[in-house]
LOKE-660367 format. One record per residue (C-alpha): x, y, z. Coordinates in steps of 0.001 Angstrom, whole numbers. Layout:
<atoms>
+---------+---------+---------+
!    east !   north !      up !
+---------+---------+---------+
!       X !       Y !       Z !
...
+---------+---------+---------+
</atoms>
This chain:
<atoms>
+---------+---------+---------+
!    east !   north !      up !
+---------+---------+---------+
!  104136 !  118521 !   94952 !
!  104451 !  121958 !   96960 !
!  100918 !  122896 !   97125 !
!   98777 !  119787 !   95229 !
!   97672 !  119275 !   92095 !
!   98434 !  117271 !   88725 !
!   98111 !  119997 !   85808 !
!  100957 !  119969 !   83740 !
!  101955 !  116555 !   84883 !
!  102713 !  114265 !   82187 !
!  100082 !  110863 !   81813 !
!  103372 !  108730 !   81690 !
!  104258 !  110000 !   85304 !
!  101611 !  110212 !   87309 !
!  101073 !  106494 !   86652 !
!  104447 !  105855 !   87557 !
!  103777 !  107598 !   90853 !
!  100522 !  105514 !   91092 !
!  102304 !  102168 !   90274 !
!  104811 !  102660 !   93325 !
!  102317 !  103988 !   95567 !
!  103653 !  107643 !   95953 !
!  101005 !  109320 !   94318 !
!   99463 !  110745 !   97630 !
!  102666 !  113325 !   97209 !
!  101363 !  115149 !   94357 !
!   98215 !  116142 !   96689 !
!   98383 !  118147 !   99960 !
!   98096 !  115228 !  102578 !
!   98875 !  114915 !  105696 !
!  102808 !  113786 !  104704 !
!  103053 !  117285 !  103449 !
!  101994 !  118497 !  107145 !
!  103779 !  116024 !  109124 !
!  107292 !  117100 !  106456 !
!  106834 !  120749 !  107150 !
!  105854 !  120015 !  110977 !
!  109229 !  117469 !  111623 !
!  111654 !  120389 !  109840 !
!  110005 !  123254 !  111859 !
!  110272 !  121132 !  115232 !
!  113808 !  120181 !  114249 !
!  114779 !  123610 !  113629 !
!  113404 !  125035 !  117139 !
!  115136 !  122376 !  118826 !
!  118243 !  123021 !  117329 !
!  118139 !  126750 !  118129 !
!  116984 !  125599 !  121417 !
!  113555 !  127458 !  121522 !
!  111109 !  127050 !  124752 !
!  108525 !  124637 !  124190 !
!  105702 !  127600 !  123746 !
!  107695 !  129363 !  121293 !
!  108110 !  126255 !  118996 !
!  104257 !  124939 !  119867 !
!  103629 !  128465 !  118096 !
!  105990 !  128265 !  115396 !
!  104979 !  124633 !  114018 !
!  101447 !  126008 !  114264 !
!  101892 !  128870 !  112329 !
!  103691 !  127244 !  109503 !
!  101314 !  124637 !  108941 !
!   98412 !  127676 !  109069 !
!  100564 !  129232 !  106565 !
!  101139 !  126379 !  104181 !
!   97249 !  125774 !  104473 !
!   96777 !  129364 !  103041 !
!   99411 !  128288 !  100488 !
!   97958 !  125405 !   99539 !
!   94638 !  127026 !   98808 !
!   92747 !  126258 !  101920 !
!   90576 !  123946 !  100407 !
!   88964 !  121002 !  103113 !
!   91274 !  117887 !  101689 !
!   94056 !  120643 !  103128 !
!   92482 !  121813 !  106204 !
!   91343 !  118025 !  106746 !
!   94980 !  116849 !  106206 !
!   96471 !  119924 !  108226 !
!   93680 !  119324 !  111551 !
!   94619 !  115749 !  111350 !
!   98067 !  115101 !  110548 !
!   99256 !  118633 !  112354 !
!   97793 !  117806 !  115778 !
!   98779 !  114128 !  115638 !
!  102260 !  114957 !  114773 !
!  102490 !  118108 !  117371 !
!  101327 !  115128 !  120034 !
!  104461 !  113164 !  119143 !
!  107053 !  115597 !  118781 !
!  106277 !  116764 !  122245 !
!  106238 !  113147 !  123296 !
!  102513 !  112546 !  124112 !
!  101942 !  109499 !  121912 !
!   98511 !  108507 !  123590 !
!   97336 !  112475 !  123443 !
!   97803 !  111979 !  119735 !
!   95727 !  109259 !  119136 !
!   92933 !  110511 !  121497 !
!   93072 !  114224 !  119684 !
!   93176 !  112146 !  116462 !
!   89658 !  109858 !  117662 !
!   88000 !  113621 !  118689 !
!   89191 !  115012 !  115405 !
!   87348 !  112697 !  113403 !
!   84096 !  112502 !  115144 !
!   84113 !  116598 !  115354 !
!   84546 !  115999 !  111388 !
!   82026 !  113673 !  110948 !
!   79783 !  115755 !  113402 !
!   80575 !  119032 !  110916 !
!   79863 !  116792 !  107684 !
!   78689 !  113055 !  108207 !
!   79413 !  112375 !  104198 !
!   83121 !  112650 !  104736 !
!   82634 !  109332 !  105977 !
!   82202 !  108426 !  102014 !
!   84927 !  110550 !  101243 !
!   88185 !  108963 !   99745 !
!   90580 !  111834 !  101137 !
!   89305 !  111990 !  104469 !
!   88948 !  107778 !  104285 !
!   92790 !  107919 !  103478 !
!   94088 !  110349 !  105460 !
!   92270 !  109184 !  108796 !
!   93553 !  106235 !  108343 !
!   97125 !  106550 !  107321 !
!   97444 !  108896 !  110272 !
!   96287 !  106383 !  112590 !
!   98554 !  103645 !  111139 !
!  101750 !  105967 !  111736 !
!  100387 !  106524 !  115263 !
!   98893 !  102853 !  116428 !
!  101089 !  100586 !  114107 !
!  104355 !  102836 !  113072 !
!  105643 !  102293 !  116518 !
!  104996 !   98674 !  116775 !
!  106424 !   97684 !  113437 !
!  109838 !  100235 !  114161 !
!  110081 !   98266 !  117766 !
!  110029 !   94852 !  115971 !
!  112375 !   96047 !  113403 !
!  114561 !   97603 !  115595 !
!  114971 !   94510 !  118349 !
!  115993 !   92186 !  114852 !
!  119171 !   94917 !  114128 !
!  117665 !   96817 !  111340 !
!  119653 !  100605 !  111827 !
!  116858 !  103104 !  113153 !
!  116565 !  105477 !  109929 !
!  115894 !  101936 !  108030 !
!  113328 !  100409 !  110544 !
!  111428 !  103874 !  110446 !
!  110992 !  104513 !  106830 !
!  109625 !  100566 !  106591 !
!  107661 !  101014 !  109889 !
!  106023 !  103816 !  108281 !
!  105398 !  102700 !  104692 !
!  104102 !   99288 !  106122 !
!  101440 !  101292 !  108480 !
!  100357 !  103319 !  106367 !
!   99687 !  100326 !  103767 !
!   97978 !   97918 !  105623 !
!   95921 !  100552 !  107588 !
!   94569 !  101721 !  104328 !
!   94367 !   98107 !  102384 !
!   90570 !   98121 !  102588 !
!   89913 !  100939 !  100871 !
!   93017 !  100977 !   98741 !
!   91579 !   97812 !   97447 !
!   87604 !   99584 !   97475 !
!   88074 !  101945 !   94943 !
!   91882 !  101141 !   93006 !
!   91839 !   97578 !   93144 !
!   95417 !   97526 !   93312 !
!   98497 !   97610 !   95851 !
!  101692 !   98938 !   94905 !
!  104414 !   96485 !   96517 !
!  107363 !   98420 !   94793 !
!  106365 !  100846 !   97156 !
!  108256 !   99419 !   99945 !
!  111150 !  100369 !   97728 !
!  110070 !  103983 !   96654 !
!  109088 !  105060 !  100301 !
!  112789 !  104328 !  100928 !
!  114711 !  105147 !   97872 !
!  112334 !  108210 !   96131 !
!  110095 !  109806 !   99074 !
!  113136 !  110861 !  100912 !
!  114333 !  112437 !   97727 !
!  111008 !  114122 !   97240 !
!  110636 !  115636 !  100891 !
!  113939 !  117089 !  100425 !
!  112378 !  118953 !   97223 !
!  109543 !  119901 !   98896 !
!  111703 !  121367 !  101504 !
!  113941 !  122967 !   99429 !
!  111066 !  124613 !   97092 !
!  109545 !  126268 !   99998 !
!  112494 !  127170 !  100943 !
!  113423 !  129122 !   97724 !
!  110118 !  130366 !   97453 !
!  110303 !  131965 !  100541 !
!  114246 !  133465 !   99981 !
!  113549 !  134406 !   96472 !
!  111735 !  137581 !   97351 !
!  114972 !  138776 !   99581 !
!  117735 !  137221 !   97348 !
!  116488 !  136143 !   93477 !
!  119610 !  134956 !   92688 !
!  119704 !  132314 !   95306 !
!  116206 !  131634 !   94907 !
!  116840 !  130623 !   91621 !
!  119807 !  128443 !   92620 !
!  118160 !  126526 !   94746 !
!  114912 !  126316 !   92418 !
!  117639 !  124844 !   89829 !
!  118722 !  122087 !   92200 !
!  115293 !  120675 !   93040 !
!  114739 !  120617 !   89332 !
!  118197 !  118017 !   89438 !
!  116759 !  116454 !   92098 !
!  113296 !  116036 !   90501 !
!  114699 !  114349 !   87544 !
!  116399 !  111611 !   89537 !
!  113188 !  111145 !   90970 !
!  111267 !  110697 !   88024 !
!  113320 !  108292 !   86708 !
!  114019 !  106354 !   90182 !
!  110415 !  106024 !   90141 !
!  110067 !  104694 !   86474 !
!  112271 !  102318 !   86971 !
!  110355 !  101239 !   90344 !
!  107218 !  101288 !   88493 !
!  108242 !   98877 !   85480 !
!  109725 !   96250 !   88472 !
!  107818 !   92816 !   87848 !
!  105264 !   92011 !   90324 !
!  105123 !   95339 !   91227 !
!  101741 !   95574 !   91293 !
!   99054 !   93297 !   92870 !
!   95879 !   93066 !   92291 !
!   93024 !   92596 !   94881 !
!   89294 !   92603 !   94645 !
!   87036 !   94981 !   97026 !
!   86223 !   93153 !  100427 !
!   83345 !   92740 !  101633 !
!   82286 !   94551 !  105079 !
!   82132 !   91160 !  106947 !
!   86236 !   91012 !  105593 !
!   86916 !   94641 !  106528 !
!   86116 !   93684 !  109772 !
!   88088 !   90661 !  110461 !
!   90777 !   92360 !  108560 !
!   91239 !   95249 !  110997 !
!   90466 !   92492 !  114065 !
!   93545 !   91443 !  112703 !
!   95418 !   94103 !  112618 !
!   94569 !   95087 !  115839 !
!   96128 !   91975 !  117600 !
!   99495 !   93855 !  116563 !
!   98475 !   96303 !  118890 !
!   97781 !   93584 !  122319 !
!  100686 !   93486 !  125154 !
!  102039 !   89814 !  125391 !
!   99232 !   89043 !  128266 !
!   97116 !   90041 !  126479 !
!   97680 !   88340 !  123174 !
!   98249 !   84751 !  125579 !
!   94632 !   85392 !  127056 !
!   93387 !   86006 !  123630 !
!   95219 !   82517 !  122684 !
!   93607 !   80736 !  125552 !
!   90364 !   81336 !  124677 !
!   90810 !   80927 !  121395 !
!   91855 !   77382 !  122076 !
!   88781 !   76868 !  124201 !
!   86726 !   77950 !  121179 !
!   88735 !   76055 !  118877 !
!   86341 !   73006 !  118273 !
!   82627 !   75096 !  118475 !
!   84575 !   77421 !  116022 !
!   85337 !   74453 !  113769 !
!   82200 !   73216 !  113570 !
!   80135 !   76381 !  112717 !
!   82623 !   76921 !  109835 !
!   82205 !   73525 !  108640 !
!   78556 !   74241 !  108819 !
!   78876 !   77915 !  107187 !
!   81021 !   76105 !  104260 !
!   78654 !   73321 !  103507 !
!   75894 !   75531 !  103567 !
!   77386 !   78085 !  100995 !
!   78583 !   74633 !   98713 !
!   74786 !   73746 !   98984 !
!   73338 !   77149 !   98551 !
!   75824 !   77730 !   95309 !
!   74587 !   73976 !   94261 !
!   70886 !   74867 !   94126 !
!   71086 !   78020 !   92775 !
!   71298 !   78821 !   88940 !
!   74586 !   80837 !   87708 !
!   73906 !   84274 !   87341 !
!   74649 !   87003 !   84163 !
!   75744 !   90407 !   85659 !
!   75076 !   93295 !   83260 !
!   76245 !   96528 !   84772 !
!   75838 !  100426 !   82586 !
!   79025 !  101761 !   84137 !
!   78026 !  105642 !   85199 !
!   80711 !  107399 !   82804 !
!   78664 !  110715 !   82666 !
!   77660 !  111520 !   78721 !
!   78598 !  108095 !   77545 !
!   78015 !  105041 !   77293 !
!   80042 !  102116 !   78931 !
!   78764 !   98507 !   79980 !
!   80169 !   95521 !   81110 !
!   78903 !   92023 !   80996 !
!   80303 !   89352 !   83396 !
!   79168 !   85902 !   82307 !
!   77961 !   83528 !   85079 !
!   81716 !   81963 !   85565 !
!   83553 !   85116 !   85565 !
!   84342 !   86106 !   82271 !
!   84014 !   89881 !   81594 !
!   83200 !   91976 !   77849 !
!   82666 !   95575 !   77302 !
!   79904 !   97096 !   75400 !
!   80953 !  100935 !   74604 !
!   83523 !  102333 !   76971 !
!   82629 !  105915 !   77201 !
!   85040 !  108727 !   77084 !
!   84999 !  112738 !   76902 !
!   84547 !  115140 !   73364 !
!   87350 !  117550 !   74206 !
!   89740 !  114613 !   75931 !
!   89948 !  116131 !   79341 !
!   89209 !  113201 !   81402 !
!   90689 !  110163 !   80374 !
!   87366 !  107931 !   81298 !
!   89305 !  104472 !   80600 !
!   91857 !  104966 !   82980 !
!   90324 !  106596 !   85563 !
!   86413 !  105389 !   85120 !
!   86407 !  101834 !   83512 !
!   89445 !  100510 !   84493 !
!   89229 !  100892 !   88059 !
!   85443 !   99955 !   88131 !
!   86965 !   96622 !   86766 !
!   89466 !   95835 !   88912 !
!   86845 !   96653 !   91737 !
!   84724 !   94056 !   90794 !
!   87708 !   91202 !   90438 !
!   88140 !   92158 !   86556 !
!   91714 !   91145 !   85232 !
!   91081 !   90687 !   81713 !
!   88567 !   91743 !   79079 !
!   87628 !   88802 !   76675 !
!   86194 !   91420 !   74556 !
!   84834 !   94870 !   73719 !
!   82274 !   95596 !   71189 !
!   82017 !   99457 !   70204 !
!   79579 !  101029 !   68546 !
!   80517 !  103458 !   66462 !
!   83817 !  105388 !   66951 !
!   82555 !  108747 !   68719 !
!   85137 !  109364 !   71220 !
!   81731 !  109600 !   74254 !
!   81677 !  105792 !   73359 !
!   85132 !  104470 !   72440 !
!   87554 !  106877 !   73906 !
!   87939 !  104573 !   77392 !
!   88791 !  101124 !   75122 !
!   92578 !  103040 !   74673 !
!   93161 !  103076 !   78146 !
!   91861 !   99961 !   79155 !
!   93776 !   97942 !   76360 !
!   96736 !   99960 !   77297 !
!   96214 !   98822 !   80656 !
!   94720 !   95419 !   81076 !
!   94822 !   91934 !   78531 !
!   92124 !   92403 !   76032 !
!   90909 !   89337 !   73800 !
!   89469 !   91605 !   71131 !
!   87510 !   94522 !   69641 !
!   84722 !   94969 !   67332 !
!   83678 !   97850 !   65672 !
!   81507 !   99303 !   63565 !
!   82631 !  100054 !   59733 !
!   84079 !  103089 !   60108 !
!   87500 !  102130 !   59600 !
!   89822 !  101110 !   62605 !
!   92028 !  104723 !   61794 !
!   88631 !  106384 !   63299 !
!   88605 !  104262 !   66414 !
!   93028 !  105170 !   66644 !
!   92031 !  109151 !   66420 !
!   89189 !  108609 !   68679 !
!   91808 !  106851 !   71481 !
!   94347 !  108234 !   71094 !
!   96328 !  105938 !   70044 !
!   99085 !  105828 !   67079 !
!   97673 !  104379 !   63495 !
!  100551 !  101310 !   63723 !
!  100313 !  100521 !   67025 !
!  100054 !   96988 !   67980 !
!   97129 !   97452 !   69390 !
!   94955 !   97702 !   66250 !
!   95662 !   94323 !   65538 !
!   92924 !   93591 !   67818 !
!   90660 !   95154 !   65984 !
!   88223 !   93665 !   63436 !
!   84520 !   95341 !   62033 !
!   81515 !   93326 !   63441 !
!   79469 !   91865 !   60530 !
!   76125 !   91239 !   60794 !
!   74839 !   88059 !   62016 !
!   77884 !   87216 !   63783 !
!   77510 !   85703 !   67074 !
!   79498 !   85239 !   70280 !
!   78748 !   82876 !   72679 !
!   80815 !   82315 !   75955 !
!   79534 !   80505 !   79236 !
!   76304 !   80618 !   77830 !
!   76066 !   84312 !   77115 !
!   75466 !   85454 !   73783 !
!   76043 !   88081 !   71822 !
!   74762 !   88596 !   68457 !
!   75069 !   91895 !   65904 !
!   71882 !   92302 !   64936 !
!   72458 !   95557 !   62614 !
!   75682 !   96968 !   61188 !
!   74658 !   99401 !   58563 !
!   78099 !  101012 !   56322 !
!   79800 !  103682 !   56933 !
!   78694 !  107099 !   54970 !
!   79759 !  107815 !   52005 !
!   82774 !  109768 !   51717 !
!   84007 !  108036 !   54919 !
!   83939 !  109486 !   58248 !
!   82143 !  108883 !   61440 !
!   78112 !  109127 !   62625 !
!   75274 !  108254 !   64519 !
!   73624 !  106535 !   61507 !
!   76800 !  104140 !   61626 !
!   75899 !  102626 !   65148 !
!   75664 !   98417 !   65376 !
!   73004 !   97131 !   67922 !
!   74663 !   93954 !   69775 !
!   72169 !   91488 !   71712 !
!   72735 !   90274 !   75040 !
!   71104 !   86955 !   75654 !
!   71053 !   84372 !   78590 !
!   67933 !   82046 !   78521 !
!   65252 !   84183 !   78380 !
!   66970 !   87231 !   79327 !
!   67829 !   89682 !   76530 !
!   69694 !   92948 !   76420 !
!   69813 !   95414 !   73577 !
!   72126 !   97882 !   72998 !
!   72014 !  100040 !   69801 !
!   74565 !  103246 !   70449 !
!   73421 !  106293 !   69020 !
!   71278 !  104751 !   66455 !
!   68889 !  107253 !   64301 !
!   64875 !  106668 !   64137 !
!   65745 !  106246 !   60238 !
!   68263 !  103065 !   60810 !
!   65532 !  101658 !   63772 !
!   63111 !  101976 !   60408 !
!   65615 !  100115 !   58415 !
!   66495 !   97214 !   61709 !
!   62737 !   96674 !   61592 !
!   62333 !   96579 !   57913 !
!   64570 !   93029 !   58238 !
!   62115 !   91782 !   60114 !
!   64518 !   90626 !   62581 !
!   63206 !   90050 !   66648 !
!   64514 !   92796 !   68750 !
!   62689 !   91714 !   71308 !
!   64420 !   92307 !   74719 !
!   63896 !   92784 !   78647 !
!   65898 !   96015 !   78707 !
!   66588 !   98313 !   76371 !
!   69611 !  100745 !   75995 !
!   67724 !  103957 !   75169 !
!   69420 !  105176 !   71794 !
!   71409 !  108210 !   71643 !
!   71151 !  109351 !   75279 !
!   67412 !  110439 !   75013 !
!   67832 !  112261 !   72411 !
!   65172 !  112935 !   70329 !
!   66345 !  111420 !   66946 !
!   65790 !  107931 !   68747 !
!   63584 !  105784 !   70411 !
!   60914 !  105804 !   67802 !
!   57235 !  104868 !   69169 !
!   57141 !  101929 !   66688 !
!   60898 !  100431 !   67560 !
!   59795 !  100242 !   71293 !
!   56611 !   98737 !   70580 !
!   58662 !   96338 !   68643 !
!   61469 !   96036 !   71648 !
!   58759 !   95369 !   74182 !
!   61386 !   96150 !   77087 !
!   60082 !   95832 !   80756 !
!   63524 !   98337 !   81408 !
!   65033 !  101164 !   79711 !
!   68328 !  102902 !   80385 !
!   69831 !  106198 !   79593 !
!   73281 !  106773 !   79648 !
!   73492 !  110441 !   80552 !
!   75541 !  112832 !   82178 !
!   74301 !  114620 !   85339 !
!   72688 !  118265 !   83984 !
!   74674 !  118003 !   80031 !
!   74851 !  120866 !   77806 !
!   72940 !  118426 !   75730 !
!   69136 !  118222 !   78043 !
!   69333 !  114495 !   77719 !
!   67517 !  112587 !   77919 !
!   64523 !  114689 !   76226 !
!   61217 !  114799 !   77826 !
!   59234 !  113649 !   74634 !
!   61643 !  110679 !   74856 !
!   60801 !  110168 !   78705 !
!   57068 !  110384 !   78181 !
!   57620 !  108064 !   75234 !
!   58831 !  105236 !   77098 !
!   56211 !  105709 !   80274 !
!   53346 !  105666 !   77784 !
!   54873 !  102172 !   76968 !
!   55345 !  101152 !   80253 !
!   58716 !  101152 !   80848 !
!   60205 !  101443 !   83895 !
!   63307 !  104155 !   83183 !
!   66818 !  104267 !   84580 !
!   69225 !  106875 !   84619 !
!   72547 !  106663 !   85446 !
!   72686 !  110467 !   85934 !
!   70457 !  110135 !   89023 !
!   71002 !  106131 !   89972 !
!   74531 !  105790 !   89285 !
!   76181 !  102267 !   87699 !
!   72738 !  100182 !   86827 !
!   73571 !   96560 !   87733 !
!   70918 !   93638 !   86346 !
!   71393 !   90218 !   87241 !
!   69370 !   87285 !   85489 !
!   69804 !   83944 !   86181 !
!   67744 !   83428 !   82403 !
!   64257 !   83395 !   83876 !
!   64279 !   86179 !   86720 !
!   65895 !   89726 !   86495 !
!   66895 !   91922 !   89784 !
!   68141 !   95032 !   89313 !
!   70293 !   97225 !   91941 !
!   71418 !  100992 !   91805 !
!   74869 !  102596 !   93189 !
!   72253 !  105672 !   94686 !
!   68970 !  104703 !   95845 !
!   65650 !  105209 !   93960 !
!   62814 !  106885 !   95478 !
+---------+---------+---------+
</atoms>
C-alpha cells in the first residue's frame, strides 16, 4: 500500500480488495498523492505556515514519495495529475484545477499519444476529474438533504470517482463493485490512516527504532481489521454487478449524461425546452432506428463467434453460439504458475464480451499452458461442465491448482470418442481421443481434437497433437476437413504434418504463441509448410485475440492489432 505493488499479497485478498472496489490502493495512484498532499496541507495550516512555504512543502513531499515509490510513469502520471489538481483546491482555485488538469493531459498525450490506450493513465485522468467536476456537485446535493459533511464527502467522492470511470471499468473488468460504497466509507479511511502512519514510522525509525517499531506494530492491528472488514464487504450479496463493454456510440451518451450534473438550473431548463421541441422528430427517428435494427436482425442469419483468446504460450478459445451461449476450448495458463491466466486473462475477456456462464469447457490434455485457466474460471464463474482427455481428472486438479476432493471435479468427465455436443446449432464432436500412456502420466501424444461445426463452417482444434497420432486420426479414415485449423503444438515441429493438412484443407490456420518464447514457435519449416498449402496464417503473438464469425456459409475474420 505505501509504495505499490502486490508481491507477497495473498490471492484470497487481493480479490477481496477487487470485489469492493479498493484495489486501486495497493498501486501508487493518485489517492496516494492527494492522502499525502491533504496531511501535508493540514499540517502547514495548523502550524500556520505562509502560503509559499507550504506550496513548497506539499511539493516536496509528493517529489519525495515519487522517489519512494520508484519513480516509475503510473507514479509520476498519478503524482503530475492528482498533485497539481489537489494543490489547486487546497489553495481554493477549483477552476485552476480543472484547467491545469485539461493541460496536464494533453502535455501527456503530446509526450506519449499511447497513454491514451493506457488503463492507468485512463483511470487516473478520469477519477481525478470526477473528484474535481462531480465530487463537488454530489457533496452540495448531499449536504442541502442533511447528510453530516464528513458523510456527504466520502459518498461524494466514491460516487465520482465510480461513475466517471464506469466506461472503462466496464471495458476491460466487466464488473462494478457496489459494496464499494460501503468500503470507501468503512475500510479506506482505515487504510489512509495506515498509509499515514507507515510513512510516518518509516521516516522516525531511523531517529528513534523503538518507536518506529511501535507504530509499525499498530498499522499491522490496523491492517488486520482491514482485511477482514473488507472480506466481509466482499462476500455481501449483490455485491458485485456485472456489465458488458459499451460501445463508443454509449460512451458518449453516457458521459452527455453525466455532464448534465454539471449545468446551472438555466441552463438545464433551456436544455429541457429544447428538448421538448425535439421531442416528436426525436421520437420518430428512434422509431425508425428500432424498426430498422428489428428488420436488419430479421434478414440476417445468426452468427457463430469463434474467438483464440491471446493468452501468450497457450492455448485458450471461446465459442459463443449464435444466441449467446458461450464454451471454452483450452484455457491456457503458465508452466511455472506465475500468472494466474484464468483469473486475470480468460475471465475478464469473458465478462467483456457479456459472458456470465460457461456451458462448457473441453481441454485437451492436462498441460498446465492449456488447462491451468479452467481453475480460475470455475472458481469464478457457473460452469456446465468439463471434458478432458484420459489422463485422469487428479492430472487436470495438479495442473489447476485445485484440491483432489474438491467439488469441483465433479464436473469433470473424459471425452470419448464420437461423442457429440450440439447447442443452438453448434456442434461439437471428439473426433480423436487416443489413451493415456502407459504407466500414467501426462503428454502431447494424449491430446483430443474437438470439431467446431455450424453449417458449412468447421473448426478444428487438436492441442498439442504429435505427427504420429495425426498418422493414426487419418488412419480412421475419419473427415477432418475444416475452414480453419488450430495449428498443433504451437508450430512446433512435431506437428502439422504435410499429409494431415492436405487432408484438413483449411483456408485459415492459427498459432497460439507467445510473443518471442523461449520455445521459437511457431517453427519456420512449420510456417513455410502451411504457405506452400495455401494457408493464410494467424498469430496471436503478432494479431492479438483472432475473432471468426460464420453465419454457416461466409467466414469474416477480425484481429485485436491490425495486419499489414
Amino acid at each position: 500500500m505505501l509504495f505499490g505493488g502486490y508481491q507477497g499479497l495473498s490471492e484470497d485478498l487481493v480479490a477481496d480488495f477487487q470485489a469492493t472496489g479498493i484495489v486501486h490502493i495497493l498501486s501508487v495512484s493518485g489517492s496516494h498523492i492527494s492522502l499525502i498532499a491533504a496531511v501535508m496541507a493540514w499540517l502547514a495550516a495548523a502550524l500556520r505556515l505562509p502560503r509559499a512555504v507550504s506550496v513548497a512543502l506539499v511539493l516536496s513531499c509528493i517529489a519525495l514519495y515519487s522517489i519512494l515509490a520508484g519513480c516509475v510513469p503510473p507514479v509520476i502520471r498519478s503524482a503530475i495529475m492528482g498533485g497539481l489538481a489537489f494543490l489547486a483546491l487546497a489553495l481554493g482555485r477549483e477552476r485552476e484545477s480543472r484547467c491545469i488538469l485539461l493541460l496536464t493531459g494533453i502535455f501527456m498525450l503530446l509526450w506519449n499519444p499511447l497513454l491514451l490506450f493506457h488503463i492507468s493513465f485512463e483511470l487516473s485522468y478520469l477519477a481525478t476529474a470526477g473528484l474535481l467536476f462531480l465530487a463537488p456537485v454530489f457533496r452540495a446535493w448531499l449536504r442541502a438533504r442533511g447528510m453530516p459533511d464528513v458523510l456527504a464527502m466520502g459518498l461524494a467522492i466514491t460516487l465520482s470517482a465510480q461513475l466517471a470511470t464506469l466506461p472503462v471499468l466496464a471495458w476491460y473488468f466487466g464488473q462494478v463493485s457496489l459494496s464499494a460504497l460501503l468500503a470507501n466509507l468503512l475500510v479506506v479511511p482505515i487504510l489512509e490512516l495506515i498509509i499515514i502512519l507507515g510513512l510516518f514510522a518509516g521516516l522516525v525509525a531511523f531517529l528513534l527504532p523503538l518507536l518506529g517499531h511501535v507504530v509499525f506494530a499498530s498499522t499491522s492491528l490496523l491492517l488486520g481489521l482491514a482485511a477482514e472488514l473488507t472480506h466481509v464487504l466482499a462476500r455481501l450479496s449483490g455485491g458485485i454487478l456485472y456489465i458488458s463493454a459499451m460501445r463508443w456510440p454509449v460512451v458518449v451518451l453516457y458521459y452527455f449524461a453525466l455532464g448534465t450534473l454539471l449545468l446551472t438550473e438555466a441552463q438545464r431548463e433551456w436544455l429541457r425546452t429544447r428538448l421538448a421541441s425535439w421531442r416528436r422528430p426525436a421520437f420518430a427517428l428512434f422509431l425508425a432506428l428500432a424498426v430498422a435494427v428489428a428488420v436488419y436482425r430479421a434478414v440476417t442469419p445468426e452468427r457463430l463467434a469463434v474467438h483464440f483468446i491471446d493468452v501468450g504460450q497457450g492455448d485458450a478459445a471461446l465459442v459463443v453460439t449464435p444466441r449467446g451461449r458461450a464454451l471454452l476450448i483450452d484455457t491456457g495458463g503458465t508452466r511455472d504458475g506465475s500468472f494466474d491466466i484464468g483469473a486475470r486473462v480468460d475471465v475478464p475477456y469473458l465478462l467483456h464480451h457479456g459472458i456470465r456462464e460457461v456451458e462448457a469447457v473441453f481441454l485437451t490434455h492436462a498441460h498446465e499452458d492449456h488447462a491451468q485457466g479452467c481453475g480460475a474460471i470455475l472458481k469464478k464463474m457457473p460452469v456446465g461442465h468439463v471434458y478432458t482427455a484420459g489422463e485422469g481428472t487428479a492430472a487436470y486438479a495438479r495442473s489447476m491448482g485445485i484440491g483432489d476432493a474438491d467439488p469441483l471435479l465433479q464436473k469433470f468427465s473424459r471425452a470419448q470418442e464420437g461423442d457429440a455436443l450440439t447447442i443452438d446449432g453448434v456442434k461439437v464432436e471428439v473426433l480423436f481421443a487416443p489413451p493415456a500412456p502407459e504407466g500414467g502420466g501426462t503428454g502431447n501424444e494424449v491430446s483430443n481434437v474437438y470439431r467446431v461445426s455450424y453449417g458449412r463452417a468447421q473448426f478444428l482444434f487438436t492441442g498439442d497433437l504429435v505427427k504420429e497420432q495425426e498418422a493414426k486420426l487419418l488412419e480412421t479414415g475419419k473427415d477432418v476437413r475444416a475452414a480453419v485449423l488450430k495449428a498443433g503444438h504451437h508450430g512446433s515441429a512435431t506437428s502439422s504434418s504435410l499429409a494431415f493438412l492436405q487432408a484438413v484443407k483449411p483456408s485459415y490456420g492459427v498459432f497460439c504463441v507467445g510473443f518471442e518464447n523461449s520455445f521459437g514457435h511457431p517453427k519456420e519449416e512449420v510456417l513455410r509448410r502451411y504457405e506452400q498449402q495455401g494457408i493464410e496464417i494467424l498469430r496471436t503473438d503478432q494479431a492479438g485475440a483472432i475473432v471468426f464469425e460464420t453465419d454457416g456459409e461466409k467466414m469474416w475474420v477480425r484481429t485485436h492489432v491490425e495486419q499489414s
